[in-house]
C-alpha angles and dihedrals in degrees: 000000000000097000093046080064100046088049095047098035123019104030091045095042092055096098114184087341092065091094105038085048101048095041087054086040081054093046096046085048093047087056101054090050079050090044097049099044087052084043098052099029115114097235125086109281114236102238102206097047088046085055094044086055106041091046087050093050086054086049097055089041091060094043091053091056095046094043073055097055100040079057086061104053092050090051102051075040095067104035086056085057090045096052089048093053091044087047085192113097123207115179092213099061093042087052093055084045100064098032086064091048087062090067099079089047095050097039082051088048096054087046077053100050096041093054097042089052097045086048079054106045090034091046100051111028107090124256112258114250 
């Protein structure tokens, strides 16, 4: 169910925005895989790569959901300019508008969550000995 609406709302409402956000998706993924080996492996963690890491993970999370958000505003940018030029206004078609702006905010703010979860989780749990 949930993936039947990422793939019908949010990935194809994601316009010019669907490739920077899911490369920076990729990359906060990739460190939390990163995060999480350096976290479990039976050697000594360094500490200040693991930081790095985890503060850089919070970073790209944020970006994500302002790159989202930004991808928002355009939209809602450019249906505005849409419904001037057309100078006719049908609800229906304003409403779906709209609706489809919120993907890349809620596509950022999932980037968001997960990354703010995995520095949680990967900052508090202790380190395996």
């Amino acid at each position: 169910m949930i993936l039947l609406f990422l793939d019908n709302v949010v990935i194809h409402s994601l316009g010019p925005y669907k490739i920077p956000l899911a490369i920076v998706f990729l990359i906060v993924l990739a460190m939390i895989i990163y995060a999480t080996y350096l976290k479990i492996r039976k050697t000594t963690p360094d500490h200040q790569s693991l930081r790095k890491n985890l503060n850089t993970l919070l970073v790209l999370g944020s970006f994500n959901l302002a790159l989202g958000m930004i991808g928002q505003i355009t939209g809602i940018w450019d249906a505005i300019a849409a419904i001037k030029a057309a100078g006719d206004i049908n609800l229906d078609i304003v409403l779906t508008g709209i609706k489809i702006s919120f993907g890349t905010t809620i596509f950022g703010l999932a980037t968001f969550m997960l990354a703010t979860i995995a520095w949680l989780l990967l900052t508090y749990l202790p380190v395996r000995k």
